[in-house]
C-alpha positions as a LaTeX table, in Angstrom:
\begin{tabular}{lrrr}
\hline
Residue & $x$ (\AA) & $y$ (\AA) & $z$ (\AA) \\
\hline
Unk1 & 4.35 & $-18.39$ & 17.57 \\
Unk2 & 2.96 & $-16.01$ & 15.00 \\
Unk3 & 4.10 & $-16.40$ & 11.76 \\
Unk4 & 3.39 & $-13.22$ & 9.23 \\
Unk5 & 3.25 & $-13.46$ & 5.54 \\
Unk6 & 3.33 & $-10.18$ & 3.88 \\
Unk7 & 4.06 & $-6.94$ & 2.45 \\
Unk8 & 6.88 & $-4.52$ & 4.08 \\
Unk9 & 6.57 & $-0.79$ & 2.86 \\
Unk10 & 7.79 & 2.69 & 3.60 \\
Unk11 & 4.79 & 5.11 & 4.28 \\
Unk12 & 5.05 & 9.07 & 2.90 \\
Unk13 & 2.20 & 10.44 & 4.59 \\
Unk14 & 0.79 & 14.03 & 3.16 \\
Unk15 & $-1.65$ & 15.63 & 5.45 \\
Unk16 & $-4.01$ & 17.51 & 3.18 \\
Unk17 & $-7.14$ & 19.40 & 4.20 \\
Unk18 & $-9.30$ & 17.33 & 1.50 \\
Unk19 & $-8.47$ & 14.75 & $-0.94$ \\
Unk20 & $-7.69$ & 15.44 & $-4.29$ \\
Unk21 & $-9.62$ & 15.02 & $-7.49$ \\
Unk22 & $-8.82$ & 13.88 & $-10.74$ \\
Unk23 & $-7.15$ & 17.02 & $-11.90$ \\
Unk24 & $-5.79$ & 18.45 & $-8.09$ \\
Unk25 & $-2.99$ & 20.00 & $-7.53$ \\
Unk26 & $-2.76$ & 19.89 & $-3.67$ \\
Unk27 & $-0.31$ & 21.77 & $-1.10$ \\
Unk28 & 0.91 & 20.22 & 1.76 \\
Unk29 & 3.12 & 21.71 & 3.87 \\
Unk30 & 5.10 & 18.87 & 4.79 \\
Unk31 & 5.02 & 14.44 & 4.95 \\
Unk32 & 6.97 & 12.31 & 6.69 \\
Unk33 & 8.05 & 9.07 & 6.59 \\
Unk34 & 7.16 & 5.93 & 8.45 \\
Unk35 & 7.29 & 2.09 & 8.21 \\
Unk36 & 4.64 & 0.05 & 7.11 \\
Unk37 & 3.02 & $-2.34$ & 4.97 \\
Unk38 & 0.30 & $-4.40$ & 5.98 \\
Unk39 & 2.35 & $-7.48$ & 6.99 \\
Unk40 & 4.63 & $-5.75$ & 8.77 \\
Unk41 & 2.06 & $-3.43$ & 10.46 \\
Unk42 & 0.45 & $-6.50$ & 11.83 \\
Unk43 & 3.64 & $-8.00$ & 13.23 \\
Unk44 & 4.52 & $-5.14$ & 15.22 \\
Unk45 & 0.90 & $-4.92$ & 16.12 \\
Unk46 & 1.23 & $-8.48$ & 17.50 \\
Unk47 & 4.77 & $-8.33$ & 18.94 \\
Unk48 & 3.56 & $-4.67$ & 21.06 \\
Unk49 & 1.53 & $-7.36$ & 22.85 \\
Unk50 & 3.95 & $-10.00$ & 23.63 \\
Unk51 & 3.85 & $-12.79$ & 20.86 \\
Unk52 & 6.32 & $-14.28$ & 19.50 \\
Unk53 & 6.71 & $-13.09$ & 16.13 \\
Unk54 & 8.08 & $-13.90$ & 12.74 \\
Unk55 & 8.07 & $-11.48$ & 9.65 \\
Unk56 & 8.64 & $-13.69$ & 5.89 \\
Unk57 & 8.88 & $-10.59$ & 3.00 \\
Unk58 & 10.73 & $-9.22$ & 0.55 \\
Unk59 & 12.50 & $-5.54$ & 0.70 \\
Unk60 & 14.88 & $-4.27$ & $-1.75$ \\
Unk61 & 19.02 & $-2.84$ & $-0.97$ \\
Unk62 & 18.14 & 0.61 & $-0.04$ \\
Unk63 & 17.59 & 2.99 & 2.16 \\
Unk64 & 14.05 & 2.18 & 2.68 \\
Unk65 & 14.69 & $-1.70$ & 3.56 \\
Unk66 & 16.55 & 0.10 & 6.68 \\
Unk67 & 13.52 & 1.86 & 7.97 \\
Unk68 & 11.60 & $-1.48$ & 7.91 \\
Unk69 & 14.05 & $-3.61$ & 9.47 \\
Unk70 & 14.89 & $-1.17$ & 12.26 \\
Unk71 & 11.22 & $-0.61$ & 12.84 \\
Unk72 & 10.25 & $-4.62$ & 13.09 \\
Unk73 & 13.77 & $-5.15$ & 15.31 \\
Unk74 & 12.63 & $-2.33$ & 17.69 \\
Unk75 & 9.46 & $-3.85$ & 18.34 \\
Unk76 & 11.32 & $-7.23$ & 18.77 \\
Unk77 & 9.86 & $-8.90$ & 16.00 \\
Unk78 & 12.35 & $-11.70$ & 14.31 \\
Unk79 & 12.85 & $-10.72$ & 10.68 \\
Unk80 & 16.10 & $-12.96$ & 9.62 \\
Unk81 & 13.52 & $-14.54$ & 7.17 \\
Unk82 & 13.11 & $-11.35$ & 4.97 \\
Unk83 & 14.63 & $-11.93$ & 1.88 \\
Unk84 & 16.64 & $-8.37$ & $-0.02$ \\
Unk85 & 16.17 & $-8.35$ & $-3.78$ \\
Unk86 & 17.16 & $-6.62$ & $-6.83$ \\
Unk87 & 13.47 & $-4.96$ & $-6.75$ \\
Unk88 & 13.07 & $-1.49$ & $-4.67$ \\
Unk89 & 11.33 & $-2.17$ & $-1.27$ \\
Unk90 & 7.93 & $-1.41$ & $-1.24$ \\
Unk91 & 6.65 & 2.48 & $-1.13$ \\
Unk92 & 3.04 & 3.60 & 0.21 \\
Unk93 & 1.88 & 7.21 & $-0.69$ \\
Unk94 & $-1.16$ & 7.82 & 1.96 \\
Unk95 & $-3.06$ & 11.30 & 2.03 \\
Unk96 & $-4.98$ & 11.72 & 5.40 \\
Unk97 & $-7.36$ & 14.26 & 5.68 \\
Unk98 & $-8.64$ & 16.80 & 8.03 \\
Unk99 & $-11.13$ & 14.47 & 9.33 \\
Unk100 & $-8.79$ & 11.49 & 9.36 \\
Unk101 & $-9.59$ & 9.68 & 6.37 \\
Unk102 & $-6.72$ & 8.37 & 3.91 \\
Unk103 & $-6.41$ & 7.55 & 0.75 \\
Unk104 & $-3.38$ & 5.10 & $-0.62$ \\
Unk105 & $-1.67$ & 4.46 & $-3.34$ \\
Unk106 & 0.87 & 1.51 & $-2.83$ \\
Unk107 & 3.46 & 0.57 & $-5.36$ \\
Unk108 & 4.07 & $-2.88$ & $-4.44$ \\
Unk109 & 7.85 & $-2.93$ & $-5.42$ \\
Unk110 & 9.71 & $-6.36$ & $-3.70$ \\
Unk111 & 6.89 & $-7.30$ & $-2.32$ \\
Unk112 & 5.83 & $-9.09$ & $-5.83$ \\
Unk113 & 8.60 & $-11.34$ & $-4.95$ \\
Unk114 & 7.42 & $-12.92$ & $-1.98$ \\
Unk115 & 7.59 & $-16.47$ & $-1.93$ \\
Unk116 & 5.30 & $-18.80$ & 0.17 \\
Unk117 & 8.65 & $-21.00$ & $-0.10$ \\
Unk118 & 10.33 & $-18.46$ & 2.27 \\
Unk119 & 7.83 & $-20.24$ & 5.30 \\
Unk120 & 9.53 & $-23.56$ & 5.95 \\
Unk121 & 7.24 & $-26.20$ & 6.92 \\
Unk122 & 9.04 & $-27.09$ & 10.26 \\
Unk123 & 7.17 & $-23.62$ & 11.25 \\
Unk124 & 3.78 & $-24.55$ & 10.39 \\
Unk125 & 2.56 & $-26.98$ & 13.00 \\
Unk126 & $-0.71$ & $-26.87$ & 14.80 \\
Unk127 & 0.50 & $-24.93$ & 17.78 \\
Unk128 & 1.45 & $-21.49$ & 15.45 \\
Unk129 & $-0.55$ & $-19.06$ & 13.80 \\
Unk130 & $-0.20$ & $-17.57$ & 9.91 \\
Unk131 & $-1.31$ & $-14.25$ & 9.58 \\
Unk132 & $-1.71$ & $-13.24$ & 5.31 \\
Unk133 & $-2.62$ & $-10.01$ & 3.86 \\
Unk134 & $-3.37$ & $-9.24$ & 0.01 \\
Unk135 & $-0.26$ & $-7.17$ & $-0.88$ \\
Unk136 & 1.04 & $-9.87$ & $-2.01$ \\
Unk137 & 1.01 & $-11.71$ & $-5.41$ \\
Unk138 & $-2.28$ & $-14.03$ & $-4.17$ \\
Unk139 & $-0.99$ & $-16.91$ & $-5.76$ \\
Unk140 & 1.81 & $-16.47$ & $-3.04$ \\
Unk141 & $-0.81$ & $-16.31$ & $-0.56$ \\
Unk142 & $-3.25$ & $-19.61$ & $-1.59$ \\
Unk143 & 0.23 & $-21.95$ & $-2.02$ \\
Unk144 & 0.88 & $-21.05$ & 1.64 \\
Unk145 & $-2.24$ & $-21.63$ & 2.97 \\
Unk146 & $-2.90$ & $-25.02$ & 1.64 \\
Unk147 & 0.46 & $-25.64$ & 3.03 \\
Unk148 & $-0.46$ & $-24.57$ & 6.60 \\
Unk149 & $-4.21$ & $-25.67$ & 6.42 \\
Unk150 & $-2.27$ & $-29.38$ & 5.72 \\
Unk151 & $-0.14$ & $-29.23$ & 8.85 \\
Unk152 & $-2.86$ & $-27.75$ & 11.39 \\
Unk153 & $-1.99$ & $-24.33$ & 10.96 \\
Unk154 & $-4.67$ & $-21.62$ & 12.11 \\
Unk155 & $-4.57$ & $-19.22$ & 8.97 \\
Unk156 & $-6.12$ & $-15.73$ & 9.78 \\
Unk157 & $-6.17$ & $-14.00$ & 6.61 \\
Unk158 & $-7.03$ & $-10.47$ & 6.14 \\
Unk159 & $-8.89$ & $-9.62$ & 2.97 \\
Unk160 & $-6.75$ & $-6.28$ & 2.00 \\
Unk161 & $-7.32$ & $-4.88$ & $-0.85$ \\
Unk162 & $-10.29$ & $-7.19$ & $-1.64$ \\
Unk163 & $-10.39$ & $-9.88$ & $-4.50$ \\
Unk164 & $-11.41$ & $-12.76$ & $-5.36$ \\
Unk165 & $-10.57$ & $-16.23$ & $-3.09$ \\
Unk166 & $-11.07$ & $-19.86$ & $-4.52$ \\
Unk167 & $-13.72$ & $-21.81$ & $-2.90$ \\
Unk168 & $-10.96$ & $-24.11$ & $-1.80$ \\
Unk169 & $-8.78$ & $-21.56$ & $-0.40$ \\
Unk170 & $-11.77$ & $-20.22$ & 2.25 \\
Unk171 & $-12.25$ & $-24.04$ & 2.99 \\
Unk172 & $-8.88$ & $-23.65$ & 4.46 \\
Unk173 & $-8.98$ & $-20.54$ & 6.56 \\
Unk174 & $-9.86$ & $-20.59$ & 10.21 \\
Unk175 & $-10.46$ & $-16.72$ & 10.29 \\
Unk176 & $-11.13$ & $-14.59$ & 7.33 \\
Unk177 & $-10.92$ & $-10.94$ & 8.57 \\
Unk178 & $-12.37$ & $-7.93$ & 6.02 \\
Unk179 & $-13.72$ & $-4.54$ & 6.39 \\
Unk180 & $-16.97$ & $-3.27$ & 5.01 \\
Unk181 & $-16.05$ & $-2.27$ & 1.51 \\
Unk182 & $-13.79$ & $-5.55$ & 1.14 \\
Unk183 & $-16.90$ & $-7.76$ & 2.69 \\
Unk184 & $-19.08$ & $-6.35$ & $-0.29$ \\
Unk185 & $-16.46$ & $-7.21$ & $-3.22$ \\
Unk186 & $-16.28$ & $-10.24$ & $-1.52$ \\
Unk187 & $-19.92$ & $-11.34$ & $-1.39$ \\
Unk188 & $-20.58$ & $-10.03$ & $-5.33$ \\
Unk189 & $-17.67$ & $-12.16$ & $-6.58$ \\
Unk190 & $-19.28$ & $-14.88$ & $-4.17$ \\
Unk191 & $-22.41$ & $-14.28$ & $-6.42$ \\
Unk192 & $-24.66$ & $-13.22$ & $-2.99$ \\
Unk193 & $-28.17$ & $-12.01$ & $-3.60$ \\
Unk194 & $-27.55$ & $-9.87$ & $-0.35$ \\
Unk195 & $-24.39$ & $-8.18$ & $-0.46$ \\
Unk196 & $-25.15$ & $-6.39$ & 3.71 \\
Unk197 & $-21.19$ & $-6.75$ & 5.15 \\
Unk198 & $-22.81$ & $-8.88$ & 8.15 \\
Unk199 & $-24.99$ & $-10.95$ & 5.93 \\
Unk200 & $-22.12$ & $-12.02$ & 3.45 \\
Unk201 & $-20.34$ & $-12.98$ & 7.38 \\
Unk202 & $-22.93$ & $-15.06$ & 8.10 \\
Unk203 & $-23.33$ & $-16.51$ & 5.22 \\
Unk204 & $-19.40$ & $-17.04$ & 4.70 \\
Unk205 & $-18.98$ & $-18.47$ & 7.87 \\
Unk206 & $-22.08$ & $-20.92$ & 7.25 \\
Unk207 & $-21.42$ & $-21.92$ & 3.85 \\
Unk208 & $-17.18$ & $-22.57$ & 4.96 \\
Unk209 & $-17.36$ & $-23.87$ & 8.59 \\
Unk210 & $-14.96$ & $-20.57$ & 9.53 \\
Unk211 & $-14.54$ & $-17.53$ & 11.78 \\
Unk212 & $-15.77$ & $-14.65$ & 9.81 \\
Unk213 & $-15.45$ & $-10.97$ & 11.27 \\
Unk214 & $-16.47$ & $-7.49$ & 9.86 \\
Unk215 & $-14.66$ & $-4.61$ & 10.86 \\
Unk216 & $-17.14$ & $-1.23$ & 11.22 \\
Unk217 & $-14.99$ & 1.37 & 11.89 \\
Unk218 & $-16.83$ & 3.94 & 14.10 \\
Unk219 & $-19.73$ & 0.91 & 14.73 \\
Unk220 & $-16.88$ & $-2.04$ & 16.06 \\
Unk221 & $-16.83$ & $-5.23$ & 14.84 \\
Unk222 & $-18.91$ & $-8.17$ & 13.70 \\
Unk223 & $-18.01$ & $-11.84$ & 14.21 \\
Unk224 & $-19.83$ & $-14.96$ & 12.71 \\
Unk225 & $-18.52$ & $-18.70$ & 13.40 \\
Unk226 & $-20.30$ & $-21.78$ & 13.66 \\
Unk227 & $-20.72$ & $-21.16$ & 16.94 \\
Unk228 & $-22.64$ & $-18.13$ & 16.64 \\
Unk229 & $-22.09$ & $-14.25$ & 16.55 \\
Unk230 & $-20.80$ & $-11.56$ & 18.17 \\
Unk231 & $-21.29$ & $-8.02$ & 18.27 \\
Unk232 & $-18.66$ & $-5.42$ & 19.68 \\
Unk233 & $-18.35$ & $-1.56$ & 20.23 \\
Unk234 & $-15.87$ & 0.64 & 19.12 \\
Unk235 & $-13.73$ & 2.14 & 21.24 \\
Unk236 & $-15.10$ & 6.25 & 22.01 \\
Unk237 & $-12.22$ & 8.44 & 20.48 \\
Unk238 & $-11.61$ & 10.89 & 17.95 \\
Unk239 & $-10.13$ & 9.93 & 14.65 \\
Unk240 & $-6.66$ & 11.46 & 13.86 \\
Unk241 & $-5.60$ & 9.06 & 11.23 \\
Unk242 & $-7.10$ & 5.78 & 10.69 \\
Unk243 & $-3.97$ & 4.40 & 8.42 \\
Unk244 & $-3.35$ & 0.97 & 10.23 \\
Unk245 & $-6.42$ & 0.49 & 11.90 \\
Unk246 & $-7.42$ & $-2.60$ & 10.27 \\
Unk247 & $-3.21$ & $-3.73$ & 11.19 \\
Unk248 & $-3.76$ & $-2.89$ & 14.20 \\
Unk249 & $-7.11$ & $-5.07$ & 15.29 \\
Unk250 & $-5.50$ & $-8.31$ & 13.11 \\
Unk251 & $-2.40$ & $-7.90$ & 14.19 \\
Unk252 & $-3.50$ & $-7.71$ & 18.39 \\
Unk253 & $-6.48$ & $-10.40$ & 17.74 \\
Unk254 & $-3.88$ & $-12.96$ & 16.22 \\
Unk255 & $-1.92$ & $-12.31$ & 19.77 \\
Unk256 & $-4.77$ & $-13.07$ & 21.60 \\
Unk257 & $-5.63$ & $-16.23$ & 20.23 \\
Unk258 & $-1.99$ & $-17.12$ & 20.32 \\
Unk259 & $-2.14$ & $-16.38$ & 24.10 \\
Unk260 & $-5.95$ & $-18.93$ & 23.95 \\
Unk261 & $-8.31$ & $-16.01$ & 24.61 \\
Unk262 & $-11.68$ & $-16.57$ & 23.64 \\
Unk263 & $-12.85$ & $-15.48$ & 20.19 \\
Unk264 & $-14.83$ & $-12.73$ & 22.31 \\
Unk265 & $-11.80$ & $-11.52$ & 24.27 \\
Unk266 & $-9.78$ & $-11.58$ & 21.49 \\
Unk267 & $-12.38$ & $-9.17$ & 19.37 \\
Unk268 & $-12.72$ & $-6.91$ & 21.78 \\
Unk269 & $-9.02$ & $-6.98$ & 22.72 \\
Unk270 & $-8.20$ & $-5.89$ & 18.85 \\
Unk271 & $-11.31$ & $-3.59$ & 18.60 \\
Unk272 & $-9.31$ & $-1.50$ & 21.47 \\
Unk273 & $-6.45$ & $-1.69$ & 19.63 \\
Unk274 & $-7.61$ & $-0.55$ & 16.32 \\
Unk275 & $-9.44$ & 2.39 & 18.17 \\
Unk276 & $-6.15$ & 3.70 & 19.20 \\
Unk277 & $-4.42$ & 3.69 & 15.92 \\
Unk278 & $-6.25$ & 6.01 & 15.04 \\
Unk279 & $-5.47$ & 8.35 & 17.61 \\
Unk280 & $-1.91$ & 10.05 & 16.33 \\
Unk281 & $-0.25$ & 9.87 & 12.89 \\
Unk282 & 1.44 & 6.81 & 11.02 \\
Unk283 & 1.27 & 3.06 & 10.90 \\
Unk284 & 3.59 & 1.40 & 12.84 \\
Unk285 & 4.30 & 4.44 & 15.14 \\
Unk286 & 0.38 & 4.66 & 16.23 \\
Unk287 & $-0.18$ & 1.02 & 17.17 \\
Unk288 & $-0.45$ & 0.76 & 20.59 \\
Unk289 & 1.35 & $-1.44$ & 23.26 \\
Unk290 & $-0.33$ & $-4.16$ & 25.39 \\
Unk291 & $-0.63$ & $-1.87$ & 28.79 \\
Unk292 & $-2.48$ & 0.98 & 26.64 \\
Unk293 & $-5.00$ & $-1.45$ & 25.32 \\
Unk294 & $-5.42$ & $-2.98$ & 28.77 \\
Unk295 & $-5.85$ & 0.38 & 30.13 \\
Unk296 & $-8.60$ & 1.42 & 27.74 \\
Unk297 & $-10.44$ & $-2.11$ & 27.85 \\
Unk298 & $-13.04$ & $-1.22$ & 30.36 \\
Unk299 & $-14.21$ & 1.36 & 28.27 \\
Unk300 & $-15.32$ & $-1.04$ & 25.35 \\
Unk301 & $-18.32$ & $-3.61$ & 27.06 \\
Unk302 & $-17.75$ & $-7.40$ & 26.19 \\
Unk303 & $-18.94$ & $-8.33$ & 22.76 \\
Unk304 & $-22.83$ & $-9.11$ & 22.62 \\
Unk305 & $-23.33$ & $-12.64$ & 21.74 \\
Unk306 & $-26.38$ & $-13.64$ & 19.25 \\
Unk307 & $-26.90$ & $-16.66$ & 17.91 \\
\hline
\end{tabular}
């Protein structure tokens, strides 16, 4: 069982043909609307391969809170644990350029009322996984954590938008999951000499006894754990929109480890995945299903093991 922790938004994407500057005025000649939010990305990332999958959040009584519930139930993800409040449901503005680059703004909405309380502890055992994101209130995030971390829990938290963590907190992870840029703010506010994104995993995963991967983008991914590293490929494709990539790789890793893959077939499992997100438009609607990413497997080579 995967258990997700996290934000539930509604996405207006704007396709523009560059990104504006402090000043723009840009024309678009249409958006569209899709669900997402980065804990409910990842769910339906995970459920498209078969887990078992529970989404805890917060969405407010309107018309948005429709589009996210629909979205999860379609991809068979449970959601009688999200919680409506008196706060509007979350609300992502994303403008993705003619190369495929975004750029969000995110106004958090319900999703500052999610409570670790919502996760009852009868869920938390030592044979489910907790997958945490950071658009929540953190505070949210740590309480839960320690909570899990007590009970056996594997925690995979993903580092998005980057902050701060407590010492204690990263003690308590079993997989921390960042990209580049959050791996950096990461390793400064760890007070690193050497702030290189697969340095500060080495040194993360060293210093906390944890599974510490680096997402590259059009380079793969980098894994460090105690019991070495790993090196993987990206998948060859071209970018149409890389909103939900990162959703997409912790989302399908967390189902691989739930299904006890090895840390190496679970990387290169999500690095496929992640590669095809960002092959057509949208969050939720551009992850792909478990035959696609076992059709485009062979075309990513196993991860490269160093030591």
């Amino acid at each position: 069982m995967i258990i997700v922790f996290g934000s539930l938004n509604v996405d207006m994407v704007l396709p523009v043909e560059s990104m504006p500057r402090p000043g723009d005025t840009l024309l678009c000649p249409e958006y569209k609307l899709h669900p997402g939010g980065k804990g409910a990305n990842q769910a339906v990332a995970a459920a498209h391969m078969g887990a078992d999958v529970h989404m805890f959040g917060c969405v407010g009584d309107d018309s948005f809170s429709h589009l996210c519930r629909d979205s999860l139930n379609a991809s068979k993800v449970q959601t009688q644990y999200m919680v409506t409040c008196d706060k509007p449901t979350g609300c992502a503005t994303i403008c993705v350029d003619a190369r495929g680059e975004n750029m969000i703004t995110v106004a958090s909405g319900a999703n500052l009322l999610a409570s670790s309380a919502l996760v009852p502890d009868e869920m938390l055992t030592d044979s489910s996984i907790l997958v945490l994101q950071m658009e929540v209130r953190p505070e949210e995030n740590w309480q839960l954590i320690e909570r899990a971390s007590q009970r056996g829990t594997r925690v995979i938290l993903n580092l998005a938008p980057a902050q701060a963590i407590p010492d204690h907190i990263l003690k308590s992870l079993s997989v921390l999951v960042m990209n580049q840029i959050e791996a950096t703010v990461l390793a400064l506010n760890l007070g690193f000499d050497i702030i290189s994104p697969t340095i500060a995993a080495r040194r993360i995963s060293s210093k906390y006894g944890i599974t510490c991967i680096v997402t590259l983008g059009a380079d793969g991914a980098f894994a460090a754990s105690p019991q070495g590293t790993w090196t993987v490929q990206a998948l060859p494709i071209t970018a149409v929109d890389t909103t939900a990539a990162g959703d997409a790789f912790v989302g399908v890793f967390a189902a691989s480890l739930a299904k006890d893959m090895t840390l190496d077939e679970s990387l290169r499992r999500a690095t496929v995945a992640s590669g095809l997100a960002c092959t057509s438009v949208g969050a939720q609607t551009s992850l792909p299903d478990a035959q696609q990413v076992e059709q485009y497997l062979p075309l990513v080579p196993a991860p490269r093991r160093g030591v």
